[in-house]
N, CA, C and O atoms as a Tripos MOL2 file, in Angstrom:
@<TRIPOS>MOLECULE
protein
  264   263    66     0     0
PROTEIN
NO_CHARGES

@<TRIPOS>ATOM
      1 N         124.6940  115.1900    2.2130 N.3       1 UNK1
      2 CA        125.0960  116.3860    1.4900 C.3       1 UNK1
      3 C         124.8330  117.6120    2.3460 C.2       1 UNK1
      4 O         123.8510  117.6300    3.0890 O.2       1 UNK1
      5 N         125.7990  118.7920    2.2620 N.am      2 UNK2
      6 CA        125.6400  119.7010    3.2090 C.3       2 UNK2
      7 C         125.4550  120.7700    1.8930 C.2       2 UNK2
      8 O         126.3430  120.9710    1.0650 O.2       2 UNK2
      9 N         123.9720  121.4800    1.8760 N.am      3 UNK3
     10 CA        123.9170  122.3530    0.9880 C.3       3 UNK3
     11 C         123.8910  121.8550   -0.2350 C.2       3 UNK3
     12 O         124.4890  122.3910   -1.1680 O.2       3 UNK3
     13 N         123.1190  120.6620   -0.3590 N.am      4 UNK4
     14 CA        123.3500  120.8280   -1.7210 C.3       4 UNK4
     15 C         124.7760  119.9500   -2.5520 C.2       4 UNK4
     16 O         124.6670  119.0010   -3.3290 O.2       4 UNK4
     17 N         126.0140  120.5910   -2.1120 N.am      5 UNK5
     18 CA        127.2640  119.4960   -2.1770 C.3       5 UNK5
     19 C         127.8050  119.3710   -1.3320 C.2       5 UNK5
     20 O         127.8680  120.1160   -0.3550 O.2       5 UNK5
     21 N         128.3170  118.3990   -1.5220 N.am      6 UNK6
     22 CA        129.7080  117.2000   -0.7290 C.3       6 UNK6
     23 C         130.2230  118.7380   -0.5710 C.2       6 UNK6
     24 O         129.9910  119.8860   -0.9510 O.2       6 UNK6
     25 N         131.2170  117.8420    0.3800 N.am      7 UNK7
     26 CA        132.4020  118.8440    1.0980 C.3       7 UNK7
     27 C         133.8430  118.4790    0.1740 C.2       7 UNK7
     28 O         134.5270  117.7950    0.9340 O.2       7 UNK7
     29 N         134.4990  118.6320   -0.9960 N.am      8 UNK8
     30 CA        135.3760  118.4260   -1.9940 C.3       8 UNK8
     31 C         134.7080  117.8570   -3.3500 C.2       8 UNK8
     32 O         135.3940  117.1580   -4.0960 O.2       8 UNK8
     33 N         133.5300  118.1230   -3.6260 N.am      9 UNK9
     34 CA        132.6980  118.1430   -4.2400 C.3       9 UNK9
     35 C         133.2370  118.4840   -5.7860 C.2       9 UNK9
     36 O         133.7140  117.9610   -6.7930 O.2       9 UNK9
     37 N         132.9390  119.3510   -5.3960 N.am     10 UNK10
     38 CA        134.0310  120.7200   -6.6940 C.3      10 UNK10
     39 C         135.0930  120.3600   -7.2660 C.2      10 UNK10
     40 O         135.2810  120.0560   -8.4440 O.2      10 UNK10
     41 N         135.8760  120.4070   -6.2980 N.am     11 UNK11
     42 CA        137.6240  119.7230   -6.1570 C.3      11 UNK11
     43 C         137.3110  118.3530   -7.4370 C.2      11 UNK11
     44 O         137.6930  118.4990   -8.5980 O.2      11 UNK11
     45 N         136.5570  117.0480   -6.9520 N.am     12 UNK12
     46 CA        136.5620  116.0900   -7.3460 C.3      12 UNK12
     47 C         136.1380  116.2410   -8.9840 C.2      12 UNK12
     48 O         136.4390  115.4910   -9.9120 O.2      12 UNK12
     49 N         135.3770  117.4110   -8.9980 N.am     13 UNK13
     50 CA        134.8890  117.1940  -10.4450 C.3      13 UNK13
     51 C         135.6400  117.7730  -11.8380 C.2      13 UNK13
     52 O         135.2750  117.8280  -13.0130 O.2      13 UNK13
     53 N         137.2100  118.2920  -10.9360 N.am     14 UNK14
     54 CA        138.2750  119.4260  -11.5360 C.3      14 UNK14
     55 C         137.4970  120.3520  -12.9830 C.2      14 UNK14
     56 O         137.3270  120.2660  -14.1990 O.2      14 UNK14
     57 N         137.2240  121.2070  -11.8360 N.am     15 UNK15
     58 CA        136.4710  122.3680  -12.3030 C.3      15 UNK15
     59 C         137.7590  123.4320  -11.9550 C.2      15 UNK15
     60 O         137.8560  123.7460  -10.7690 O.2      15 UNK15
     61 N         138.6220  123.9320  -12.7760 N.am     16 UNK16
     62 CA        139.6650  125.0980  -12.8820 C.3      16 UNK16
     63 C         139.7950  126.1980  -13.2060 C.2      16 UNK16
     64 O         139.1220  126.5860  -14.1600 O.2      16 UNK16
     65 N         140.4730  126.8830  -12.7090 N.am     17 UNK17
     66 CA        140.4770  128.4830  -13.5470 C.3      17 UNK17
     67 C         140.6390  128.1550  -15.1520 C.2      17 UNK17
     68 O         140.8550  127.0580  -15.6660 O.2      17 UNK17
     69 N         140.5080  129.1500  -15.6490 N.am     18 UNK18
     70 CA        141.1480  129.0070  -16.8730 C.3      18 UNK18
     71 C         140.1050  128.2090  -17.7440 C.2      18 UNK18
     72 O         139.8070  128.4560  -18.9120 O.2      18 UNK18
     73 N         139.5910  127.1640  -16.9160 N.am     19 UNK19
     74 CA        138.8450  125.9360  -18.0110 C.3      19 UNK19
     75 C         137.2710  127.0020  -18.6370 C.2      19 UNK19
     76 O         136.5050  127.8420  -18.1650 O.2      19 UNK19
     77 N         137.5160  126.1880  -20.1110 N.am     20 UNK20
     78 CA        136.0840  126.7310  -20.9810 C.3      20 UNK20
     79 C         134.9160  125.6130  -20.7430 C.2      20 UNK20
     80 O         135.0250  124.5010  -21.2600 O.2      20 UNK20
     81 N         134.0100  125.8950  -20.0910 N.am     21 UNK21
     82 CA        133.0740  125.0020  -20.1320 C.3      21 UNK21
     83 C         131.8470  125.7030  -20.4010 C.2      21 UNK21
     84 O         131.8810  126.9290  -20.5000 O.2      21 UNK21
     85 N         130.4400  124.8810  -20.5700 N.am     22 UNK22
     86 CA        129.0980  125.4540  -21.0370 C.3      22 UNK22
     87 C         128.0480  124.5280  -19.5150 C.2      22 UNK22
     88 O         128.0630  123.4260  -18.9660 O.2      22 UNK22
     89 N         127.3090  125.7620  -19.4070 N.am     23 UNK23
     90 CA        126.2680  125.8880  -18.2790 C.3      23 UNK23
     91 C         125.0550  124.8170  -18.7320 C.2      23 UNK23
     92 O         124.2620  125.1390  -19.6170 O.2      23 UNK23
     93 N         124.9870  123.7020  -18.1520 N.am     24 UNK24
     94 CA        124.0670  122.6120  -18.5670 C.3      24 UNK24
     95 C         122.3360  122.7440  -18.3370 C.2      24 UNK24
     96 O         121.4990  122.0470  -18.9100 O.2      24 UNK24
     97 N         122.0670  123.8340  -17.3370 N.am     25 UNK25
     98 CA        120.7920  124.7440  -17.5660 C.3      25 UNK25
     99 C         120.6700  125.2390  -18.9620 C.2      25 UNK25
    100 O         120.0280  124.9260  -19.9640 O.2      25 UNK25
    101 N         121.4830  126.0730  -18.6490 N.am     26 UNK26
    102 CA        121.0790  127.3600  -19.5800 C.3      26 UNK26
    103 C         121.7670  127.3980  -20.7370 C.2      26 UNK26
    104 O         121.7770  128.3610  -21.5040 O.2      26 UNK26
    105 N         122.3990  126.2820  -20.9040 N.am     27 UNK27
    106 CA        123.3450  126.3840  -22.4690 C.3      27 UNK27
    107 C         124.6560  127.0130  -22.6090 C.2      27 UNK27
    108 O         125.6480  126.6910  -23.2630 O.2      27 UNK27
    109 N         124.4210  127.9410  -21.8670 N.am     28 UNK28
    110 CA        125.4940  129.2230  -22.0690 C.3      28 UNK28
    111 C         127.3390  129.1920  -21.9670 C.2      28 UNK28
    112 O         127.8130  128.9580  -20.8560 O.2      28 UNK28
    113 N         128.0890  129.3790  -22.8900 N.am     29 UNK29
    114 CA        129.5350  128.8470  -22.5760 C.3      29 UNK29
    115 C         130.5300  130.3450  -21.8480 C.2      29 UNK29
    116 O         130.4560  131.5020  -22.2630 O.2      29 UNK29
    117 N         131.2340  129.9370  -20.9140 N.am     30 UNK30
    118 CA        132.2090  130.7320  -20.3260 C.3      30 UNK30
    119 C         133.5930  130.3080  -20.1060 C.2      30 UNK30
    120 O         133.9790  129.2580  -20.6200 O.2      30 UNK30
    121 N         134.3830  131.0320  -19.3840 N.am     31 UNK31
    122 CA        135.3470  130.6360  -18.7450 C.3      31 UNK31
    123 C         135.4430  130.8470  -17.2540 C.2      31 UNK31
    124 O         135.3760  131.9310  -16.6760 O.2      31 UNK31
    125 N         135.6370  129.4550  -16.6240 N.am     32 UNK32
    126 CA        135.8570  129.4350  -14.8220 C.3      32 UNK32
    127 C         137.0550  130.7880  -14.5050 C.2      32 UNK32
    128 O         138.0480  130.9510  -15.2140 O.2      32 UNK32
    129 N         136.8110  131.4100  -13.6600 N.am     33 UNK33
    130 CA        137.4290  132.3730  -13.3730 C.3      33 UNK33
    131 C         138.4160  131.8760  -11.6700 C.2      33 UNK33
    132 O         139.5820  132.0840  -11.3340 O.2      33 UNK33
    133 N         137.3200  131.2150  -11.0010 N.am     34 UNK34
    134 CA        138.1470  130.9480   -9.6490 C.3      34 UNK34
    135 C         138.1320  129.4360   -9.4950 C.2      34 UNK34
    136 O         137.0900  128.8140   -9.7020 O.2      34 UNK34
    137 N         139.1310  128.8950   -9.1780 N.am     35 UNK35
    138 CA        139.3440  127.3670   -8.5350 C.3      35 UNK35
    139 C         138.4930  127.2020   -7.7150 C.2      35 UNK35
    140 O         138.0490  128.0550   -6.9470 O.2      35 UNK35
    141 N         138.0680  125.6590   -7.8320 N.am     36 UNK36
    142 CA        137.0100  125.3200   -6.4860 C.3      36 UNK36
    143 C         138.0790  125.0570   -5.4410 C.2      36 UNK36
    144 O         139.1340  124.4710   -5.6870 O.2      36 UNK36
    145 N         137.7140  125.5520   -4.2190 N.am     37 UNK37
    146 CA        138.0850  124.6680   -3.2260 C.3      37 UNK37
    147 C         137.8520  124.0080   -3.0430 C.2      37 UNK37
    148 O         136.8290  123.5990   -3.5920 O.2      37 UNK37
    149 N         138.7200  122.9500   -1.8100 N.am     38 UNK38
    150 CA        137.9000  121.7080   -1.2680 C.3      38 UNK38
    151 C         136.4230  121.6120   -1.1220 C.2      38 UNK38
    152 O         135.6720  120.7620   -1.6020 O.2      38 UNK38
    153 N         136.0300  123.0400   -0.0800 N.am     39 UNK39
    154 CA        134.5840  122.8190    0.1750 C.3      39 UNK39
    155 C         133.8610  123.7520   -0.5750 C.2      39 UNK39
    156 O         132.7370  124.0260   -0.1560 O.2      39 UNK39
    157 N         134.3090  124.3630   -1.7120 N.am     40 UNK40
    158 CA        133.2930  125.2720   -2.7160 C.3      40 UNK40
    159 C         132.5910  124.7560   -2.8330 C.2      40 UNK40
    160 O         132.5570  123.5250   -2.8240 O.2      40 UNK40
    161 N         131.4320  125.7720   -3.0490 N.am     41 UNK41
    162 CA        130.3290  125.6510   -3.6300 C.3      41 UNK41
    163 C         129.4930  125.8030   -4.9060 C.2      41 UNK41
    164 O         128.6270  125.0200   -5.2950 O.2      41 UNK41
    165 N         129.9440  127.0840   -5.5710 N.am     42 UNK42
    166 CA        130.1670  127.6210   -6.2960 C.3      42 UNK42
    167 C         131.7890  128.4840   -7.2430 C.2      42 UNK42
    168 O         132.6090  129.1860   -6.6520 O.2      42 UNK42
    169 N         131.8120  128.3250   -7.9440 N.am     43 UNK43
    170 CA        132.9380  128.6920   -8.8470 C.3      43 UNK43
    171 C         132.6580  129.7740   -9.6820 C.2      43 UNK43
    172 O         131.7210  129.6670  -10.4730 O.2      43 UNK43
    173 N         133.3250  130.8120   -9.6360 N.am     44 UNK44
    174 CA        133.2880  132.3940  -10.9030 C.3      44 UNK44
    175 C         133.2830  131.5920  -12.1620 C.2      44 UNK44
    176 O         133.9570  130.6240  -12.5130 O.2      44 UNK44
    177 N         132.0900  132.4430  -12.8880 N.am     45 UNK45
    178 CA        132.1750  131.7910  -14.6260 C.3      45 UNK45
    179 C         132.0390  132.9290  -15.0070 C.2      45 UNK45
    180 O         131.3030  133.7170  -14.4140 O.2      45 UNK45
    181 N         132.8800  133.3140  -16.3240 N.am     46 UNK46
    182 CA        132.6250  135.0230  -17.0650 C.3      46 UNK46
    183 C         132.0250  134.1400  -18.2080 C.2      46 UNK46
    184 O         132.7130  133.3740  -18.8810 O.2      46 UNK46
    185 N         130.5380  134.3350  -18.3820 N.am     47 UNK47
    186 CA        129.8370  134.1600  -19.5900 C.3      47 UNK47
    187 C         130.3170  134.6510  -20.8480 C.2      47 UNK47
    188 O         130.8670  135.7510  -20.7910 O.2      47 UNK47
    189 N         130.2330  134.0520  -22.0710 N.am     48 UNK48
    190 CA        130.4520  135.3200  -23.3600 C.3      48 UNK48
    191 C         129.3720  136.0170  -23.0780 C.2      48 UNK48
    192 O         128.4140  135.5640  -22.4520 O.2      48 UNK48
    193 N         129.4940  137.5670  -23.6810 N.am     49 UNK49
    194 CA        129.3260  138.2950  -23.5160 C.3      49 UNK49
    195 C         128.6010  139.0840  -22.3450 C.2      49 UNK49
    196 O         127.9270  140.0990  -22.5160 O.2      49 UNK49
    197 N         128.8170  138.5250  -21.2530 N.am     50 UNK50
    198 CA        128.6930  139.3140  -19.8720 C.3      50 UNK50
    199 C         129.8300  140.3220  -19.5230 C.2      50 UNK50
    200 O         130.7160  140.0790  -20.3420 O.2      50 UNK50
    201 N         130.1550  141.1280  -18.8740 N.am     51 UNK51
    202 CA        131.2410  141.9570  -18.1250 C.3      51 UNK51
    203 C         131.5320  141.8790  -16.7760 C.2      51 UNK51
    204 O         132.3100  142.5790  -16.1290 O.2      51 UNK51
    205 N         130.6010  140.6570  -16.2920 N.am     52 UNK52
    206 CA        130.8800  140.5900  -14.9760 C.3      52 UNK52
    207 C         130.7010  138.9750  -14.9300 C.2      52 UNK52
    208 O         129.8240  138.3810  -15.5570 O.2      52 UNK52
    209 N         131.7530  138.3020  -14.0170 N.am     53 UNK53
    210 CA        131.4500  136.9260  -13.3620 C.3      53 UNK53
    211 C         129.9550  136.4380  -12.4660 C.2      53 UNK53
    212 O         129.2040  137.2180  -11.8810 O.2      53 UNK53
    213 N         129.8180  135.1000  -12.5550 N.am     54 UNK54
    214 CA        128.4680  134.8440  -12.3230 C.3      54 UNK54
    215 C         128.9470  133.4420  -11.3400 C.2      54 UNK54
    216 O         129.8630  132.6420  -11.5320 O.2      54 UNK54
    217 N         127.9400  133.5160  -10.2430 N.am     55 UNK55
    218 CA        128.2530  132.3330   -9.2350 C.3      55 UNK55
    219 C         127.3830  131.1570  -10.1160 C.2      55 UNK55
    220 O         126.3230  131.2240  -10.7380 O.2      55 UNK55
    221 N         128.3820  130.0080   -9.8570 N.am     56 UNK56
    222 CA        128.0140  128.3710  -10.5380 C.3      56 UNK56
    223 C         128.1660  127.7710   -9.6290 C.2      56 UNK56
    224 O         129.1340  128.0060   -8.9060 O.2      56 UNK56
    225 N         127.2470  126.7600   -9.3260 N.am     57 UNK57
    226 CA        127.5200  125.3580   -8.8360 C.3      57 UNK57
    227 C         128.1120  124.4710   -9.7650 C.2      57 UNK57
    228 O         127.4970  124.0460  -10.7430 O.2      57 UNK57
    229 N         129.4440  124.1340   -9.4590 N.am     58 UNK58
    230 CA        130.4790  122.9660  -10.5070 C.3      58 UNK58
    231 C         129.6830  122.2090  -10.6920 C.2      58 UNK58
    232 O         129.7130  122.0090  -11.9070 O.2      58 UNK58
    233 N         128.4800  121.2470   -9.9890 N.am     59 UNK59
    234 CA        127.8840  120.3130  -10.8550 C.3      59 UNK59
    235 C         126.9830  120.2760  -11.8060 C.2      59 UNK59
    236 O         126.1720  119.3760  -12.0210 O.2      59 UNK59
    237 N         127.2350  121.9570  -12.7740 N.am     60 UNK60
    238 CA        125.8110  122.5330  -13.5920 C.3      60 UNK60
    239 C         126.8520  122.8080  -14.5870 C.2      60 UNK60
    240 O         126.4310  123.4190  -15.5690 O.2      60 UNK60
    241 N         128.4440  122.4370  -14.5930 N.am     61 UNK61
    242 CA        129.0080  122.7780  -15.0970 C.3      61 UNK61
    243 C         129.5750  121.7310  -16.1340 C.2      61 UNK61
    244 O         129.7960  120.5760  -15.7680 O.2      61 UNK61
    245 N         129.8480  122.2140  -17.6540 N.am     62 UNK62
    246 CA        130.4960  121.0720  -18.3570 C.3      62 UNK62
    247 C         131.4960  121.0020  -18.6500 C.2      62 UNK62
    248 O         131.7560  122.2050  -18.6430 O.2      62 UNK62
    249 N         132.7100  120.3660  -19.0430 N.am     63 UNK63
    250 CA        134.1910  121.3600  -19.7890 C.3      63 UNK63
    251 C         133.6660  121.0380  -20.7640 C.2      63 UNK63
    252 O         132.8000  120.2370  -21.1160 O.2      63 UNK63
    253 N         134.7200  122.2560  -21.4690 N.am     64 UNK64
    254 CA        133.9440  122.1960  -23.0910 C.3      64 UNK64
    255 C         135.2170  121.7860  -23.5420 C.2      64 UNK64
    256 O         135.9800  121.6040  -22.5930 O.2      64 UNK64
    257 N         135.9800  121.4670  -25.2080 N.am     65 UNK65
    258 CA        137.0650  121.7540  -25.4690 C.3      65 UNK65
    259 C         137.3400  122.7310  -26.2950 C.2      65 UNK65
    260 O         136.4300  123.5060  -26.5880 O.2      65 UNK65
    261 N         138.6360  122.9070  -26.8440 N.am     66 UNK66
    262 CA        138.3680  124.8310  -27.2590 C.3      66 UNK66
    263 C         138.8190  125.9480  -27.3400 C.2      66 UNK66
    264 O         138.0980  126.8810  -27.6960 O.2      66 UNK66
@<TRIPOS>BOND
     1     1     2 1
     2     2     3 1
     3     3     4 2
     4     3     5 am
     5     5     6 1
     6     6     7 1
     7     7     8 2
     8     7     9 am
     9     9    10 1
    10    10    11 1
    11    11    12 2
    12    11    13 am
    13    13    14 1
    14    14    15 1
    15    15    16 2
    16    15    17 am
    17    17    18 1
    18    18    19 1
    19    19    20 2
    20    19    21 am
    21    21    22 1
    22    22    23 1
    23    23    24 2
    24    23    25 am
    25    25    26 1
    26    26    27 1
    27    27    28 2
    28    27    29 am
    29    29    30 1
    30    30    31 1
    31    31    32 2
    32    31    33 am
    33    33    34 1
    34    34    35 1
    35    35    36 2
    36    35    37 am
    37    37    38 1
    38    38    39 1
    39    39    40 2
    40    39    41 am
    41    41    42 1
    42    42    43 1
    43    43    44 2
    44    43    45 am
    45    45    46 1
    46    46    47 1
    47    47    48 2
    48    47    49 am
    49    49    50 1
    50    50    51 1
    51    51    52 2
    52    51    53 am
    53    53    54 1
    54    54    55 1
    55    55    56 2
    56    55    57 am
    57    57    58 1
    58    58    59 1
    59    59    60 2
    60    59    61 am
    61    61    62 1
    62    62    63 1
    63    63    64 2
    64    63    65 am
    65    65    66 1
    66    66    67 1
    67    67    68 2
    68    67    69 am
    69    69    70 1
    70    70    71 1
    71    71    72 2
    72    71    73 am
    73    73    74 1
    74    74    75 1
    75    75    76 2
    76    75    77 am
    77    77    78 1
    78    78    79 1
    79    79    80 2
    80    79    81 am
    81    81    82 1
    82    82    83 1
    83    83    84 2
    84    83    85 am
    85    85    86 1
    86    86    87 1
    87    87    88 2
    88    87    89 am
    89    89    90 1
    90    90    91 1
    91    91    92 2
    92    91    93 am
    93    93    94 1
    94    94    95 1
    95    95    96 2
    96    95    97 am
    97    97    98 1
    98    98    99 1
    99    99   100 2
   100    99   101 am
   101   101   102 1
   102   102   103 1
   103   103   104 2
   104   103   105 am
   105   105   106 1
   106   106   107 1
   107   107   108 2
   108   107   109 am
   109   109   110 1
   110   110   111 1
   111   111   112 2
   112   111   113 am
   113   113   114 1
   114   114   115 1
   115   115   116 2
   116   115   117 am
   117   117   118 1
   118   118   119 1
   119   119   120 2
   120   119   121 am
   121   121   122 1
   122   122   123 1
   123   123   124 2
   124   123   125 am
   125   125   126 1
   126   126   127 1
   127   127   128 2
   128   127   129 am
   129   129   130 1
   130   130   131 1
   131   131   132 2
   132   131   133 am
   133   133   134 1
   134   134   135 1
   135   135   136 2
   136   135   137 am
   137   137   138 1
   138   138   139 1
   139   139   140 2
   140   139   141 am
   141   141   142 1
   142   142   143 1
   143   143   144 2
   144   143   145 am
   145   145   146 1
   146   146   147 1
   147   147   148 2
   148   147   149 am
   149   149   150 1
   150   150   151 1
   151   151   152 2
   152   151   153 am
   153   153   154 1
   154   154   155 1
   155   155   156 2
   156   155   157 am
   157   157   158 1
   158   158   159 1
   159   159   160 2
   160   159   161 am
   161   161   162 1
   162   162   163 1
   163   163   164 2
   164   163   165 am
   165   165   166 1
   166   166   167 1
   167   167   168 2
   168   167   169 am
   169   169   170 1
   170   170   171 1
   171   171   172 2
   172   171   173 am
   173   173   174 1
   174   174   175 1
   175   175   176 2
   176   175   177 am
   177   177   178 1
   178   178   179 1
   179   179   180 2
   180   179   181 am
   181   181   182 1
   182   182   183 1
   183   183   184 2
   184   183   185 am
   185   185   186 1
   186   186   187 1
   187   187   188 2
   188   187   189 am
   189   189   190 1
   190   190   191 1
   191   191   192 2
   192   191   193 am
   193   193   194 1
   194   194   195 1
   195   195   196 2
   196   195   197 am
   197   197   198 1
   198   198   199 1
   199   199   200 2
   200   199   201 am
   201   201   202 1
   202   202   203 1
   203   203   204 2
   204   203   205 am
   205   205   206 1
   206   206   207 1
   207   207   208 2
   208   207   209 am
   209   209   210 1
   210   210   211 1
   211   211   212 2
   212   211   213 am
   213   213   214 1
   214   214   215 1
   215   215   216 2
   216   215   217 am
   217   217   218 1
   218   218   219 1
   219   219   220 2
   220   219   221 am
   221   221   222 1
   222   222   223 1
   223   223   224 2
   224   223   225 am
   225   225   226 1
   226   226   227 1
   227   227   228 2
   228   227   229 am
   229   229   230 1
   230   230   231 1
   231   231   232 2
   232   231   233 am
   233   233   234 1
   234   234   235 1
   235   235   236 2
   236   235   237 am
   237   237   238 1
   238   238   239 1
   239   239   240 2
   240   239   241 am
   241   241   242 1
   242   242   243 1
   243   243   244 2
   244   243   245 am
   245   245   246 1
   246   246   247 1
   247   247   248 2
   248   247   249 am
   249   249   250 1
   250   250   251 1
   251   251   252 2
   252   251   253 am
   253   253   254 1
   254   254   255 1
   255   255   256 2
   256   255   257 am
   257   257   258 1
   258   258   259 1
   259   259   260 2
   260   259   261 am
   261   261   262 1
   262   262   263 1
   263   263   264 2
@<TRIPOS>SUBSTRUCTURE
     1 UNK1         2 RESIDUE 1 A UNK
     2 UNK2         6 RESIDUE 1 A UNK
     3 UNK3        10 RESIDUE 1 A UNK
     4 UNK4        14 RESIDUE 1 A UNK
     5 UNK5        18 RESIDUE 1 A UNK
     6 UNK6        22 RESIDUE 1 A UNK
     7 UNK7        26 RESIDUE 1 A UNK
     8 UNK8        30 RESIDUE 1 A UNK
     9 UNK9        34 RESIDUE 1 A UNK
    10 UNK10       38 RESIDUE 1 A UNK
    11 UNK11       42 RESIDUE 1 A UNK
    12 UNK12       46 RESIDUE 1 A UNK
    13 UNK13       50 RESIDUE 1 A UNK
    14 UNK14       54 RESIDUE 1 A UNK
    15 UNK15       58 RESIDUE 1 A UNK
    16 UNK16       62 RESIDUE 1 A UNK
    17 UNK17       66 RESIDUE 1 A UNK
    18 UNK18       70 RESIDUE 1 A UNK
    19 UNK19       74 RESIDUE 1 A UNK
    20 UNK20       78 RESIDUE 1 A UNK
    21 UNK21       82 RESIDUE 1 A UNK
    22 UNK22       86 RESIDUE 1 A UNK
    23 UNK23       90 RESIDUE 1 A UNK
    24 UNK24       94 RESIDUE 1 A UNK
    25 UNK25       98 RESIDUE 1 A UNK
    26 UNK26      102 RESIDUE 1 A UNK
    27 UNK27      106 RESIDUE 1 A UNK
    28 UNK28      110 RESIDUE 1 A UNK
    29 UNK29      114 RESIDUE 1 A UNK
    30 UNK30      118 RESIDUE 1 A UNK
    31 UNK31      122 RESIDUE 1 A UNK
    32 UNK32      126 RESIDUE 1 A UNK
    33 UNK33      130 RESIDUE 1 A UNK
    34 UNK34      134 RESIDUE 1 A UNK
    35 UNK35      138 RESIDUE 1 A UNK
    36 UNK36      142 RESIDUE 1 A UNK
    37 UNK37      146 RESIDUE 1 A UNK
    38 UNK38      150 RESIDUE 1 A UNK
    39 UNK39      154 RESIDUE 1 A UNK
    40 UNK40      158 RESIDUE 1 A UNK
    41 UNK41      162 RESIDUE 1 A UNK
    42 UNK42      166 RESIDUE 1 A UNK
    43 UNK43      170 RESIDUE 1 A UNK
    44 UNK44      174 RESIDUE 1 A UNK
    45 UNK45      178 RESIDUE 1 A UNK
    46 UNK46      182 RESIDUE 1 A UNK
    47 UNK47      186 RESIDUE 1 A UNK
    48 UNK48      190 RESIDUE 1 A UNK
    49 UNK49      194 RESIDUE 1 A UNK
    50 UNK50      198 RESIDUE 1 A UNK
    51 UNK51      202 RESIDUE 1 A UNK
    52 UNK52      206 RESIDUE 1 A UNK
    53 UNK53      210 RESIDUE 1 A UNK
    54 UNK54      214 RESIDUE 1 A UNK
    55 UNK55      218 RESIDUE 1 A UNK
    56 UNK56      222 RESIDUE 1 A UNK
    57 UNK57      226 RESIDUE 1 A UNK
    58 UNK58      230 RESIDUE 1 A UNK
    59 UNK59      234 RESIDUE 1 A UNK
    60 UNK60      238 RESIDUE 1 A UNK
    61 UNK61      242 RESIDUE 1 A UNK
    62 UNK62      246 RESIDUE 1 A UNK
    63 UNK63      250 RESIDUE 1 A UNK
    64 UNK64      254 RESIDUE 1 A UNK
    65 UNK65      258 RESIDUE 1 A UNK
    66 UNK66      262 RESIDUE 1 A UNK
């Protein structure tokens, strides 16, 4: 593992814009704001009620349905 994740890591776990998922730390549900790339690392999540996007590691990430 380089960092933590694979190199298509992200990709594999289809983590998408648009998708509603909830933060498996912290509970918390958002919407993915940026596509993973192949070698992302992190993916934009706009929390409810935040005003600003927050860096995620896709594998902390859940889809929700919704």
């Amino acid at each position: 593992m380089r960092g933590g994740l694979e190199a298509g890591y992200a990709a594999e776990m289809n983590i998408r814009a648009g998708q509603l998922v909830q933060h498996n730390v912290t509970g918390r549900f958002g919407r993915v704001h940026s596509d993973a790339d192949e070698d992302a690392r992190f993916v934009r999540v706009l929390f409810q009620g935040d005003r600003r996007t927050s860096r995620c590691r896709p594998e902390e990430l859940e889809p929700t349905h919704g």
